[in-house]
GUZA-587285 format. One record per residue (C-alpha): residue number from 1; chain; x, y, z. Coordinates in steps of 0.05 Angstrom, whole numbers. Each point is the difference from the previous one (the first is absolute). Layout:
(NUM A (X Y Z))
...
//
This chain:
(1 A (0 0 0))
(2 A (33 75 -24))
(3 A (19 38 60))
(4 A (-48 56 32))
(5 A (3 55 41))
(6 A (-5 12 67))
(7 A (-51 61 -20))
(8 A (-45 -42 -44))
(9 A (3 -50 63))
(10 A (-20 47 59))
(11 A (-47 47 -46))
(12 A (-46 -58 -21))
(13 A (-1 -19 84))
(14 A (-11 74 21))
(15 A (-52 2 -53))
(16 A (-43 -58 34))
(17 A (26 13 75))
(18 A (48 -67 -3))
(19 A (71 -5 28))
(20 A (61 -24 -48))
(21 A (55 -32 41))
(22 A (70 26 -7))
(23 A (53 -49 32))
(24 A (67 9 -2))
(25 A (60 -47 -26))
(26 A (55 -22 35))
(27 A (23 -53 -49))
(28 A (-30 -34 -64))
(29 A (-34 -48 53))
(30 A (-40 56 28))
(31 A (-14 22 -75))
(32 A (-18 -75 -25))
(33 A (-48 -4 72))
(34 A (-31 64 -13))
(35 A (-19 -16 -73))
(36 A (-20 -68 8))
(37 A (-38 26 65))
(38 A (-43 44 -39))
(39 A (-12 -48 -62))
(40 A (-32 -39 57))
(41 A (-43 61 18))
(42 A (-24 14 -74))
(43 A (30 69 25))
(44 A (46 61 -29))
(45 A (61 12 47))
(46 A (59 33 -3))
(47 A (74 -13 16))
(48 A (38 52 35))
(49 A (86 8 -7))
(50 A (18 53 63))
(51 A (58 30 7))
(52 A (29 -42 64))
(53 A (-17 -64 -54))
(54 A (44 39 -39))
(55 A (48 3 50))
(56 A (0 -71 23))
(57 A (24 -18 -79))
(58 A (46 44 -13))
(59 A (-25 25 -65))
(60 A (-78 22 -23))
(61 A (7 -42 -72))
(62 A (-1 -74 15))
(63 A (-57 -6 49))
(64 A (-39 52 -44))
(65 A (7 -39 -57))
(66 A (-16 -68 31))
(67 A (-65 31 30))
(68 A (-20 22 -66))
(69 A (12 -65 -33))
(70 A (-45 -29 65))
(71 A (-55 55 -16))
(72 A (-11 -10 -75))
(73 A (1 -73 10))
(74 A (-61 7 50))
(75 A (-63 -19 -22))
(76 A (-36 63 37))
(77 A (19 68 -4))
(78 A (69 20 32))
(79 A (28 67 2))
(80 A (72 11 22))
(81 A (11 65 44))
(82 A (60 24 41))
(83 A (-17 16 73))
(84 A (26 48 50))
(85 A (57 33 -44))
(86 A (31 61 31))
(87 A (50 4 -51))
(88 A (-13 33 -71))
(89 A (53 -39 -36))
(90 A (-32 -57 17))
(91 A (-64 19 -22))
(92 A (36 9 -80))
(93 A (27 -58 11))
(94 A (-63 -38 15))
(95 A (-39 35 -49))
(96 A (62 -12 -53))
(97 A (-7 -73 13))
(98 A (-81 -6 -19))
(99 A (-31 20 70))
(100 A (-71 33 -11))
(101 A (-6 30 57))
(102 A (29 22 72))
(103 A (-6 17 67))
(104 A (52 68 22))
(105 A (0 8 70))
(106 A (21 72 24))
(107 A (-41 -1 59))
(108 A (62 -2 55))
(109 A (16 70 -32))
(110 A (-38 67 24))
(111 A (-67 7 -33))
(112 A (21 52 -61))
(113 A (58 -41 -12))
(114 A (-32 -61 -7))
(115 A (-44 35 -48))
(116 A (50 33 -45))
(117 A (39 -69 -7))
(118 A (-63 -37 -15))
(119 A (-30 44 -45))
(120 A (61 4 -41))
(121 A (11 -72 -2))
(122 A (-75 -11 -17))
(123 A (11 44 -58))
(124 A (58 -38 -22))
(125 A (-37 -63 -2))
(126 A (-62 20 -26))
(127 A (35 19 -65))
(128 A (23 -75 1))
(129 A (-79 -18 12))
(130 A (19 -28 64))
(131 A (-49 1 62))
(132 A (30 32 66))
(133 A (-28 -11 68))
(134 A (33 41 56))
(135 A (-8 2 76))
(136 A (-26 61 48))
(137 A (6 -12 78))
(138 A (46 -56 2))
(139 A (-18 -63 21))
(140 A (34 -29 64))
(141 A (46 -58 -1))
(142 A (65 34 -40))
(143 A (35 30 43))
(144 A (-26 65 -30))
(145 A (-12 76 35))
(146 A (-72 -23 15))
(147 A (-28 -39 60))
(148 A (-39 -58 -21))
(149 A (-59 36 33))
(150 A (0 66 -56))
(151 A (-63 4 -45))
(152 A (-10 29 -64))
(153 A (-46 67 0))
(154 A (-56 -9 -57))
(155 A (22 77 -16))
(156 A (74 -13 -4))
(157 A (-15 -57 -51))
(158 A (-42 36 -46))
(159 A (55 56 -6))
(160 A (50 -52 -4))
(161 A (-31 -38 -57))
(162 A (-12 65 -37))
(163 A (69 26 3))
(164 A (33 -59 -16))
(165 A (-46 -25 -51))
(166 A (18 -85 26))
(167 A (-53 -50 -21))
(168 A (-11 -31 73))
(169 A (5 26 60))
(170 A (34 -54 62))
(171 A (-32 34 58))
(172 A (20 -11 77))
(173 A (-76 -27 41))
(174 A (44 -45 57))
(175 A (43 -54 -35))
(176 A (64 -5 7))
(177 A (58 -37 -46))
(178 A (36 -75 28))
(179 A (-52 -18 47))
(180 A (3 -62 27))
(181 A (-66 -8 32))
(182 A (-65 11 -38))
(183 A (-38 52 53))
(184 A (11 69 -32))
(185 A (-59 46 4))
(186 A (-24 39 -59))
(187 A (-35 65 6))
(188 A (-60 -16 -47))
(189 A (-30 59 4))
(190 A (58 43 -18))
(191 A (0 -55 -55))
(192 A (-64 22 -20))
(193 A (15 72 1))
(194 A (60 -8 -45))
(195 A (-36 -42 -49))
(196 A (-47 59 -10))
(197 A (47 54 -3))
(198 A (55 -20 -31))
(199 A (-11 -14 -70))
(200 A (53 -57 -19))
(201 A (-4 -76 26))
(202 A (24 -2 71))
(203 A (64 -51 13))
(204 A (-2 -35 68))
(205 A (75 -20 24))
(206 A (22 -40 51))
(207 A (-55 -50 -10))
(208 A (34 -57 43))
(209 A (-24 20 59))
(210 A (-71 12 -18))
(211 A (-58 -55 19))
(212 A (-40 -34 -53))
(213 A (-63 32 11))
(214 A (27 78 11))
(215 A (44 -14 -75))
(216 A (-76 -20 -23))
(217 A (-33 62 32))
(218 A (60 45 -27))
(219 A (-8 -21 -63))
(220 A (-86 11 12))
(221 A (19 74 26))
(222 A (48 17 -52))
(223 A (61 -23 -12))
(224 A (25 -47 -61))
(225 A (70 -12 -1))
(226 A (31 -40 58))
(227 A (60 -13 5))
(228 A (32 -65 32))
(229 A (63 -30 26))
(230 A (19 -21 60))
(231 A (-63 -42 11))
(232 A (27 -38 -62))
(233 A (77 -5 41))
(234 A (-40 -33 49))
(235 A (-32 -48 -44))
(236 A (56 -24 -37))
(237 A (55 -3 57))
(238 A (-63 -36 49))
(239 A (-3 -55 -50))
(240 A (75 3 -24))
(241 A (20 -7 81))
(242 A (-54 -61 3))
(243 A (30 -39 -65))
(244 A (65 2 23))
(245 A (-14 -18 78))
(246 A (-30 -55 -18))
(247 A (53 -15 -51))
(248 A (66 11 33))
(249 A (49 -42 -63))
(250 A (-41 48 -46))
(251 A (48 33 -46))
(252 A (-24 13 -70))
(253 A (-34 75 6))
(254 A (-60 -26 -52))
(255 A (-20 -43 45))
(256 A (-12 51 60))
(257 A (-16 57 -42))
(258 A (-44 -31 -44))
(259 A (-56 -15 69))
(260 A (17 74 24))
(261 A (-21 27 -75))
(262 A (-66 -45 -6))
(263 A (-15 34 80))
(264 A (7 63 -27))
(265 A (-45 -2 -62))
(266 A (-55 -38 43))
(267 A (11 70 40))
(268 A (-5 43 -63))
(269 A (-71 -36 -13))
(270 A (-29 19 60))
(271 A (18 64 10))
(272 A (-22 22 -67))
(273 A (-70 -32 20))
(274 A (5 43 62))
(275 A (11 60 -38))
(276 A (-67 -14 -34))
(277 A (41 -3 -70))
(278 A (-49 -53 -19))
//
């Protein structure tokens, strides 16, 4: 199936008040999960490259490329978008290497910074017909200037979006990035207030942490994209850790990987049901 992008994605969901899941790749057995995940789920879902996955390679190229080759080969809809880049160079880069769209996140900078670097990178990419997302009161969890406890005014956003002129908006309502437990509380109500103000789709980060049934009543109040990663970690090291416990001589990394990858997609299928994509 030809590649699409993550705007055709979340605009047909914000349309009919669905969520899209966004889940981020470590490795090409995240990306392989997370497609074969949503074939499962007759659902669209994209595959998000951050900059710390960066990072952890060494080089943006070869995991780009082998996530590509994992989306076209889907038999759903997979867009490939790069998450959480703070760095302009790497935005090109991405975008030089066939990513449709990204995610620029300026928000540890003072507010008119944050909108002059956006809005100029937004620019950029929209002359390259790439989608940009950006993020106003930053979400907890990154060691950022914010406490995990700031909030994103309704106001704020609205001026935000304008000035910058991104195509969603990540907003901060009480998650928070890397959270190992799943008990964060979400302000639905500011939720609710965004969704009617601002007027791009709202991008919920730090996802992990959020129960089932508040990601389902997000999604019902407003938001569309949600983003996930830790909870799939958690997944795929749980069933790794239980293969190889239980399997001490084990040696050859199919054979423990291969369990942990098959956890992980069953993981992608439910959550994408949870997220009412269905």
């Amino acid at each position: 199936m030809p590649l699409v992008g993550t705007g055709e994605i979340v605009a047909k969901a914000a349309s009919e008040r669905l969520g899209v899941g966004a889940f981020n790749v470590i490795h090409l057995e995240h990306a392989t999960a997370i497609a074969r995940g949503a074939e499962a789920a007759g659902a669209p879902v994209i595959l998000q490259i951050s900059e710390n996955c960066v990072r952890y390679h060494g080089e943006l190229e070869p995991i780009l490329a082998g996530t590509l080759a994992v989306a076209r080969a889907a038999g759903v809809p997979v867009a490939v978008h790069l998450d959480h880049a703070t760095s302009t160079d790497l935005v090109r880069e991405a975008v030089r290497l066939g990513v449709g769209s990204v995610m620029f996140d300026a928000s540890t900078l003072p507010y008119e910074e944050n909108v002059a670097e956006t809005a100029a990178i937004a620019a950029w990419c929209h002359e390259q017909g790439v989608w940009v997302e950006a993020e106003l009161g930053e979400v907890g969890g990154k060691d950022g200037v914010h406490a995990p406890g700031v909030r994103t005014k309704p106001s704020e956003a609205v001026a935000y979006t304008a000035a910058t002129g991104v195509d969603a908006l990540a907003v901060a309502v009480g998650s928070s990035h890397a959270m190992l437990t799943r008990d964060a509380v979400l302000d639905l109500d500011l939720i609710a207030e965004l969704r009617a103000a601002v007027p791009v789709p709202l991008v919920l980060h730090g996802s992990s942490g959020v129960p089932d049934a508040t990601l389902t009543a997000a999604v019902e109040r407003g938001m569309t994209k949600i983003n996930i990663a830790t909870q799939l970690n958690k997944v795929y090291t749980s069933e790794l850790r239980r293969v190889l416990a239980e399997n001490p001589d084990m040696v050859d990394p199919r054979k423990y990987a291969s369990p942990a990858r098959t956890a992980v997609a069953a993981e992608i299928t439910r959550l994408l049901h949870v997220l009412h994509i269905t």
